[in-house]
C-alpha positions, 0 to 999 in steps of 0.5 A: 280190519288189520291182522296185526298191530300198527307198529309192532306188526303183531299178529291178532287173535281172530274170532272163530280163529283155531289154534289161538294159542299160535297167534298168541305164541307169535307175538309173545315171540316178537314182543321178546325180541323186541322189547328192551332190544339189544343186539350182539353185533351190527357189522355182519352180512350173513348170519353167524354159524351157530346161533344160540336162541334168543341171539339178535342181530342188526343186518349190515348192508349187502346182507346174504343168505337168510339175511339178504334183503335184510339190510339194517333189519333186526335179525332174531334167532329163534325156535332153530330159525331167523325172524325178520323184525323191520325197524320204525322210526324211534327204535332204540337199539344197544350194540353189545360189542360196541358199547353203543346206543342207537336210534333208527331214524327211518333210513338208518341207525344213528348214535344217540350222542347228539351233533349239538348242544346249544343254550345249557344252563349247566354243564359238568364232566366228571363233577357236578357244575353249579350256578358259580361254576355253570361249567366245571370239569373234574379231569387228569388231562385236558386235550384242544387241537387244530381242525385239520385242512384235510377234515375241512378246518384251518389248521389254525386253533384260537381260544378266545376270552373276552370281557364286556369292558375295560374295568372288568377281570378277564384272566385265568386263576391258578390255584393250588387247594383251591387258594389262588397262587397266580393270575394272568390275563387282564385285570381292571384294565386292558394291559396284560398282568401276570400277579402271583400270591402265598395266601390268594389274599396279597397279590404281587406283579410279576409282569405287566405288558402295556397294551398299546405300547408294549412296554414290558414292567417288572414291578417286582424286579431287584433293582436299585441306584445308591448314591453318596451326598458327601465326599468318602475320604479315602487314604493311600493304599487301603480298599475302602467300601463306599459309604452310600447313604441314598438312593434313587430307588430300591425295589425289593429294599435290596440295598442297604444304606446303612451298610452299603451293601446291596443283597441279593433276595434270590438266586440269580444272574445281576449286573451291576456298575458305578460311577467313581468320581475324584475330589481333591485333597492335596494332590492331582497326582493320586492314582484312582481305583475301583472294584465291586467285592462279593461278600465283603471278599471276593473281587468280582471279575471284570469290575476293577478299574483304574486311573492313573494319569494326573486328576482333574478334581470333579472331572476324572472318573471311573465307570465299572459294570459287570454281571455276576451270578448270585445265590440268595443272601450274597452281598455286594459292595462298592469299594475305592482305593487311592495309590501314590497320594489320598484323596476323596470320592465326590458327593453326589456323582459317586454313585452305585447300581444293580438289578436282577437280569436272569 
């Protein structure tokens, strides 16, 4: 029969043995040694200089003096000397100066913080996660980085998401008080969308991206074309804004063709231009001209044209474009004006243009 206890090596109380209470005494001494084990520090190779009772230690390799031969053993100070405890496997240790929980798995002491996780069904950091949200993070900052060649990765990092098939979302929602203010990714179709909305209930496109083209919409792009369906009589030596009655498209309801004026919805870089064709009325010899006028006012720079040479009627024309910086609410116009004699600017080819470009 043994004299001590298989894992704890604590010493028996044999029968007929004398002095009992030593034996007794040895193994309460181990067992406080042991139980809840929690040592000051695991880096020492030779016991510290003055030890307090109770003080416990776990050998780092090469251990010296009392401690050698001790490597990766419990050291604990008591009654004025070192007790060796040798570990089994399943111990579980604190380190106090690091902060750090350890298990001794038969040849050394590992953390306890596994080298996987696989297959959970939830997931929190900082907060609970729930069916809905099987992960969920409650952070301030969030950090992914490379692998480096040196640690044996690529230097390449990729974050992947994927869907299961076309019609399915696949993207990610922004929001701010947990109501959606913008989505981006692929939505119910495998072209790439960037939407954004006041209320997370109404969603506009800011830009989508054909995927197998790689032609780039803006849906909600300030952008229009006016044109006249009749013939804008103009008479000598006054500037006259062109009345502009259609359009071939106005997104963003940016022209106005009861005023003729196109106003700027945001601040902005635009350019603009229009085409001003000649009609007749009693003279070949009337002297065209044309400008783009900001606020009803202002001649916008590098949009006036003229022509001055005699007419062919519904053949001569000016083209003007230019690009103006723009702050939400200005307006601008299209303007004509005859020198030397009348005449009219033509249906349907007199025609007015503009879109937001920065």
């Amino acid at each position: 029969m043994s004299d001590t206890t298989t894992n704890l090596l604590l010493p028996y109380i044999l029968a007929a043995q004398a002095q009992k209470h030593v034996t007794h005494n040895e193994a309460l001494r181990i067992l406080d040694g042991l139980v809840q084990l929690s040592v000051l520090d695991r880096d020492l190779t030779a016991p510290p200089g003055s030890p307090a009772d109770g003080d416990r230690y776990i050998v780092a390799t090469g251990g010296t003096g009392d401690w050698a031969g001790w490597d990766l053993n419990v050291a604990l100070f008591t009654d004025g000397a070192w007790l060796r405890l040798p570990p089994r496997a399943g111990w579980r240790v604190w380190v106090e100066d690091e902060g750090l929980l350890l298990v001794y798995d038969g040849s050394g002491w590992v953390g306890t913080t596994p080298a996987s996780l696989q297959n959970l069904a939830l997931l929190g950091l900082g907060t609970t996660a729930d069916a809905a949200n099987p992960f969920s993070a409650k952070l301030n900052a969030a950090l992914w980085t490379a692998k480096t060649v040196a640690e044996g990765g690529t230097g390449d990092l990729f974050y992947t998401m994927n869907k299961e098939a076309a019609g399915d979302d696949l993207g990610l929602t922004l929001q701010s008080g947990f109501v959606t203010k913008a989505l981006v990714g692929l939505f119910g179709s495998e072209r790439f969308r960037l939407a954004v909305s006041a209320d997370g209930s109404t969603f506009f496109d800011g830009l989508i991206v054909d995927n197998a083209t790689g032609i780039v919409e803006q849906p909600q792009l300030p952008r229009f074309k006016a044109y006249t369906n009749y013939d804008n009589y103009v008479g000598v030596g006054t500037w006259t804004k062109i009345g502009l009655n259609n359009t071939d498209y106005n997104d963003q309801g940016c022209f106005d063709a009861g005023t003729n004026l196109f106003t700027a919805p945001v601040d902005g870089t635009y350019l603009f231009g229009a085409t001003l064709l000649y009609k007749i009325n009693a003279s070949a010899t009337a002297r065209m001209r044309g400008r783009l006028v900001l606020n009803g006012a202002t001649e916008i720079r590098g949009s006036f044209g003229e022509i001055s040479a005699t007419h062919v009627t519904l053949a001569t024309a000016i083209w003007l474009q230019t690009m103006v910086p723009l702050t939400a609410g200005d307006t601008v116009e299209l303007q004509g004006y005859f020198r030397v004699a009348d005449g009219y600017f033509a249906a349907d080819h007199t025609s007015f243009w503009g879109c937001k470009v920065g």
